[in-house]
N, C-alpha and C positions, 0 to 999 in steps of 0.2 A: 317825269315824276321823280324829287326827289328823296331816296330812299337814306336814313342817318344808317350814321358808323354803327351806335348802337345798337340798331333793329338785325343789323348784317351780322354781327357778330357770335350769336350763337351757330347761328347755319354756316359759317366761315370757319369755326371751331367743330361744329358737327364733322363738314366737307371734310378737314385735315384729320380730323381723330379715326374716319372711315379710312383716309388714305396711307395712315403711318400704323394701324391698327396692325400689319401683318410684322412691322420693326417687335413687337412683343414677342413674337414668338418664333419668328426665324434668326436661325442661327448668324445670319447674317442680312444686317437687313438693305434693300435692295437700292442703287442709285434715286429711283424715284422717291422712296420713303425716306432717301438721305434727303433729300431734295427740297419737301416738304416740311422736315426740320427745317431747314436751312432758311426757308420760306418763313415760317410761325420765330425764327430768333431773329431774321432782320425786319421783323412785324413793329413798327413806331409804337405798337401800343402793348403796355408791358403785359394787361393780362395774355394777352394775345402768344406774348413772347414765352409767357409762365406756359403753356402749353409745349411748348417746344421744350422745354427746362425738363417738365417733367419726363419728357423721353430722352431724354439723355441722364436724366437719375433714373431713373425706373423702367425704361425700355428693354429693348433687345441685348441682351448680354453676352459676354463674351471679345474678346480682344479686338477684333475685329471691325466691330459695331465701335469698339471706343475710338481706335486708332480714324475712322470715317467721321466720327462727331468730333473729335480734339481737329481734325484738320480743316472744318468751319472756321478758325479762331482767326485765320488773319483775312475771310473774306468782311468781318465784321465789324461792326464799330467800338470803339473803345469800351464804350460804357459793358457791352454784351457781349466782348470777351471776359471780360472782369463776372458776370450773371455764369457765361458757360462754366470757366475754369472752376468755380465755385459749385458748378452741377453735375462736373467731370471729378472734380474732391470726393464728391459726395457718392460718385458712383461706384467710387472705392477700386477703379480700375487701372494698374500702374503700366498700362500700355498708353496711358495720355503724359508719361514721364517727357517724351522728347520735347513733345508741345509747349508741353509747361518750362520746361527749362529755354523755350525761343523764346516764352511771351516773358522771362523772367532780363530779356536784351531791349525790351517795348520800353520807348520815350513816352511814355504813358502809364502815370506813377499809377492811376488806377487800376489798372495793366498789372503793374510787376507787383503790386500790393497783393492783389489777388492770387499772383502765381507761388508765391511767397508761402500765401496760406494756404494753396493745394498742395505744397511738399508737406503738409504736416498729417494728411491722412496716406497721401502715397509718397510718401520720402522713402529713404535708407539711412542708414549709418552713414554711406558716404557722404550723405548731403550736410551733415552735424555742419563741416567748416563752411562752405556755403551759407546757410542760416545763422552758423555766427559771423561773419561778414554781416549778413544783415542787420544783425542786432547791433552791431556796432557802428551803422549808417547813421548820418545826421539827420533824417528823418525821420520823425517819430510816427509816423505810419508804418513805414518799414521796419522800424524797430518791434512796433506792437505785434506787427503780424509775426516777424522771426522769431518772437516770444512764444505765441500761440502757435505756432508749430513745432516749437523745440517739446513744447511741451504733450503736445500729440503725439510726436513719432512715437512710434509704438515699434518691441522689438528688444529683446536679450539685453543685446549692446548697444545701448543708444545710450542711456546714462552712462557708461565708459565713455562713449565717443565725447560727448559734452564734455566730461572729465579731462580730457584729454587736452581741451581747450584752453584750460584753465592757466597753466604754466605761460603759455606767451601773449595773454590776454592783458591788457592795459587795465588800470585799479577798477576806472565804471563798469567795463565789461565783464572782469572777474568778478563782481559782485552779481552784477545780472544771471551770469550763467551758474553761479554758487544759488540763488537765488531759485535757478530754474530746476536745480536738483534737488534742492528740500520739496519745493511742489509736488516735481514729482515721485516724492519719498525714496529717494534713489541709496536707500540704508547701506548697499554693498558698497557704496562710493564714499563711506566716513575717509576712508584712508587718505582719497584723496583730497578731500577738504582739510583735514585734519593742519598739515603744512601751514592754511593760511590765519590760523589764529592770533600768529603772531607776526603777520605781513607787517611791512611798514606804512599801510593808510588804512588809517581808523576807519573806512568803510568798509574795506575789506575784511578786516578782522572782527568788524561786527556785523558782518552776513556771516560769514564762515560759523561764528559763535552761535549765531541763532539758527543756523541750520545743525549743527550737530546738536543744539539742544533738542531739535527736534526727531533725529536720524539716529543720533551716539548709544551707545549699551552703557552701562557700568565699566565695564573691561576698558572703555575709551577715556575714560572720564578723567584718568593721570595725564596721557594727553594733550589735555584741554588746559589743563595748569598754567600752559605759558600765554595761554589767551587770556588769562584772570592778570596775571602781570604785567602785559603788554598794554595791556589798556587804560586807558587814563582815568584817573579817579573822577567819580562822578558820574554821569550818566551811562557810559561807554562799563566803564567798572562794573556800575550794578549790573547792565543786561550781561555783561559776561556771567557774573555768579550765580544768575537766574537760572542760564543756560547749565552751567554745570550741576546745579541744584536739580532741573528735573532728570540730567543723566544720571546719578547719582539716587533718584528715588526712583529709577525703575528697578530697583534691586528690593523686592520683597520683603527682606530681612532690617528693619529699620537699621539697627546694631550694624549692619554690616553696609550700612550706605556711605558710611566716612570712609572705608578701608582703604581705597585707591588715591583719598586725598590727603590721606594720614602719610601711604607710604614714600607719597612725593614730597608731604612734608621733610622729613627726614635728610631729605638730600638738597636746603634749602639754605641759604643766608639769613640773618639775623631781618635783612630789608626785608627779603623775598618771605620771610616767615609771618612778619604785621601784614602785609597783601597781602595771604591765601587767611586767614584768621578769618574775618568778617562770612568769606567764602564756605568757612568749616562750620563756621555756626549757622548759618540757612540750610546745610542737611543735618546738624545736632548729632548725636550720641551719646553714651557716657563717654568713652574717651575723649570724645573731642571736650566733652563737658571739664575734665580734670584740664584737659591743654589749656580751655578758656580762664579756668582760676586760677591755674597758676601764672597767666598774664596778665590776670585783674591785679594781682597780689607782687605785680615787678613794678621796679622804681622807675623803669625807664618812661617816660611820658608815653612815646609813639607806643610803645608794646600795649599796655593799659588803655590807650586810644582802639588801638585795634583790637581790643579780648571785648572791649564795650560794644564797641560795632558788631560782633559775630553773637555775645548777648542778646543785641537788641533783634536781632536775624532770627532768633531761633525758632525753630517751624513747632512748637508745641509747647503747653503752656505749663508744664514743669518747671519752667524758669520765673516763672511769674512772681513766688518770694523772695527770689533774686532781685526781679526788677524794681519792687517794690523799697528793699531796701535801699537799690541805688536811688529811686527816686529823692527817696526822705534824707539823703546821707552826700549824694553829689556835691563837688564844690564845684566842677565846670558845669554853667549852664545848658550849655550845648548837651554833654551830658548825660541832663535830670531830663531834656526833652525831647531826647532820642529813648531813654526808659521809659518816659513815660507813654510814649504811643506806642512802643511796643507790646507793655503793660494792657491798655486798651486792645491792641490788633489779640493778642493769645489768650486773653480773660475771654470772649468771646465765639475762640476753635471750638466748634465739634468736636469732644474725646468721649473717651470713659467718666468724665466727670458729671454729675444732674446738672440739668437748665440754672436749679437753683446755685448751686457753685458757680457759675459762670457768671448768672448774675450780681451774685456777691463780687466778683474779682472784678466784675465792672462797674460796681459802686464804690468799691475800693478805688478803682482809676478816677471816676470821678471827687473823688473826697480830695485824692493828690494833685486833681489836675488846678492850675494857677493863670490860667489864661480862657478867651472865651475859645480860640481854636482848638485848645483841647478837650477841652466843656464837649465842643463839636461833633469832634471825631469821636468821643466816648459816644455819643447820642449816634454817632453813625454805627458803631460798631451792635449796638443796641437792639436792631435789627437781626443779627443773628441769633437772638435768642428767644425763640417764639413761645412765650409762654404770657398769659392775663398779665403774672405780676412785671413781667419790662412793662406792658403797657403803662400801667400806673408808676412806674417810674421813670418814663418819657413824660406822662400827660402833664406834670406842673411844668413843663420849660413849653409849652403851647404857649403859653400866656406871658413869657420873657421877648422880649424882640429881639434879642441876638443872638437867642437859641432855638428859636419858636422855626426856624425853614426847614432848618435837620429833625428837628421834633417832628414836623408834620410828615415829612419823607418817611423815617421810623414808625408812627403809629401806621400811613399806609402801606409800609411793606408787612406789618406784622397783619392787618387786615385782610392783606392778601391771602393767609390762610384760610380758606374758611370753616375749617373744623374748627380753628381755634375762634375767630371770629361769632358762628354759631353759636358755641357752646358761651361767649362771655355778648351776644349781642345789647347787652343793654349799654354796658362799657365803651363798645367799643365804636357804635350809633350817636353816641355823646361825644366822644374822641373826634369819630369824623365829621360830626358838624361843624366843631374848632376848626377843624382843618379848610372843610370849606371855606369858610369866614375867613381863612388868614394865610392860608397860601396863595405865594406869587404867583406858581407855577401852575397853568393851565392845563398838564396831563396831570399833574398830583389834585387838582380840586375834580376831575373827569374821574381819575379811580375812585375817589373817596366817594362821590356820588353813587359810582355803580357798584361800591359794596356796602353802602348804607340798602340798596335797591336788593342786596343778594344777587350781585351778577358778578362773577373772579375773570371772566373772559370776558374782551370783547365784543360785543353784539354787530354783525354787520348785517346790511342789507340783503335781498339778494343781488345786488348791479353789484357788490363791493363796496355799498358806500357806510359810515358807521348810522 
């Protein structure tokens, strides 16, 4: 009679769960119940094998017990030391350290992938150079795993020990492990990052910058200065200013957000003074505000270039009769249309000002704007300002076609509310039907749908489906 694998399988797992049952609770559990592991992990069939995994995660504990399951690894096959080492990680037991560091010598990338990523729950400090080794391998398995355990070790000094790395790390690699210390918000290690802002590879210097923007205090923020000048105008330039901009607003005191960039001004060249300008006006203040006019107000071209740029940066819209005038008064084109989206981006901040002022300083943007993309941006910025009357001042560019996509986008983010929505539904029922009719985009005709219905969330199944 022949009896299938299937039918045998529960009584096969009964037989072995009776046999290893005493591995739970003895201190040490006994060659036969080794055995019978041993048995269930070179079992061809995985659930089978999932049986044996789970006593070696969740079994008999203590060093013991691990040091007899980690020394299963070389009677098994490739694939099922890669399953143990992975269940020997998991058991959190760092008497499986010797094992792991053999199976990490295995011609068997699936093998050392795996052992790779069991140093990352039972590592140490000493393992840091080991794992950076890895992470520097042409392999990008090996690399992923040595990521994903740097970033586990767990332990005082293990962010030093990465630290430590850094200095005779090649450009990709410093970047990676600068990379793997913002993760793991390694704040006491600013110092050490600090050095590479102003490395000589632009990858470097713009990890290093975005991890202090993330890690840095105020106190660091002068520091940061040679990272703003080291970088190259344009894209690299902006995210540096970005960076020093949120180190620079974690200081409470608006007024006293420039201070550190004001005192590094000071000690600065004429060049070096147009670079940090753009920088001083994305954290704003009054002084900085006197620094920026009396640069709008110099003959020199670059100076005036740069006091327009730190202008146009400013985090709050105080400047906005400023920008307004440059708009109407500019003779460089460039500019009237760098004011002008500024004008838009600050007319529309959240302050002390009403809905209704905001609104006005974004129909003022639109009366100055001269182009359909900035028609656009006005209509996108238009969005932040949820009140009935944006509405009615979105809803005529519904019916323009080369403003009507950003229109439809704006009336449904402002629908998204639905107090506001409710309270104007006959408005806004008429809005989103436009919308249906003449949007491209098939999530934007789905919202408008389900807030004509009164639904602001998604509706799903229960399987997960919508």
């Amino acid at each position: 009679m022949n009896i299938s694998r299937s039918f045998l399988l529960p009584a096969v797992a009964c037989l072995a769960m009776t046999t290893i049952a005493r591995v739970a609770f003895a201190a040490a559990p006994s060659s036969e119940a080794v055995q019978a592991i041993a048995d269930l992990l070179g079992d061809s069939d995985k659930d089978v094998r999932a049986l044996g995994l789970q006593q070696v995660r969740e079994g008999a504990k203590g060093a013991e017990a691990t040091k007899q399951f980690a020394a299963l690894l070389p009677k098994l096959a490739p694939n099922v030391q890669a399953e143990l080492l992975a269940a020997l990680a998991t058991r959190g037991d760092k008497a499986a350290r010797p094992a792991i560091f053999d199976c990490l010598k295995s011609k068997e990338p699936p093998v050392r992938t795996a052992a790779i990523l069991a140093l990352g729950p039972l590592g140490e400090p000493a393992d840091v150079p080991l794992l950076t080794q890895q992470l520097a391998a042409a392999d990008k398995e090996r690399q992923n795993a040595a990521q994903t355990s740097l970033l586990q070790l767990c332990g005082p000094s293990i962010s030093s020990a990465i630290a430590a790395e850094l200095k005779p790390a090649e450009p990709e690699l410093r970047m990676a492990l600068i990379r793997i210390l913002e993760s793991r918000r390694a704040a006491d290690n600013v110092a050490d990052i600090l050095p590479y802002v102003s490395d000589g590879d632009a990858g470097v210097r713009t990890a290093a910058m975005a991890a202090l923007g993330q890690l840095a205090t105020p106190k660091d923020a002068a520091r940061m200065v040679p990272g703003v000048l080291k970088a190259k105008p344009g894209a690299e330039r902006e995210a540096a200013e970005k960076a020093v901009m949120f180190v620079c607003n974690r200081e409470k005191n608006a007024e006293k957000r420039a201070a550190p960039l004001l005192a590094a001004w000071k000690n600065l060249g004429e060049e070096q003074d147009n670079a940090l300008l753009p920088t001083l006006g994305r954290v704003g203040g009054s002084e900085t505000r006197k620094l920026v006019e009396a640069a709008m107000a110099d003959a020199a071209p670059a100076r005036r270039e740069a006091a327009v740029r730190a202008l146009c940066n400013w985090p709050d819209a105080s400047v906005a009769p400023r920008l307004v005038e440059l708009v109407q008064n500019a003779k460089d084109a460039a500019d009237r249309r760098a004011a002008q989206q500024a004008l838009a981006r600050v007319a529309a901040l959240p302050d002390k000002r009403s809905a209704a002022e905001r609104l006005a300083m974004l129909k003022t943007a639109m009366t100055l704007a001269t182009s359909v993309e900035e028609r656009n941006y006005v209509l996108k910025r238009a969005k932040a300002v949820r009140t009935v009357e944006t509405l009615r001042f979105v809803v005529p560019f519904l019916g323009k076609p080369e403003y009507a996509q950003e229109a439809c986008v704006a009336v449904v983010e402002l629908a998204h509310h639905r107090a506001l929505r409710d309270a104007n539904k006959a408005e806004f029922d008429k809005a989103l039907d436009v919308v249906i009719r003449t949007s491209k985009d098939a999530e934007i005709v789905d919202r408008a749908t389900r807030y004509k219905k009164g639904q602001t969330r998604l509706l799903r199944s229960p399987t997960g489906g919508k």
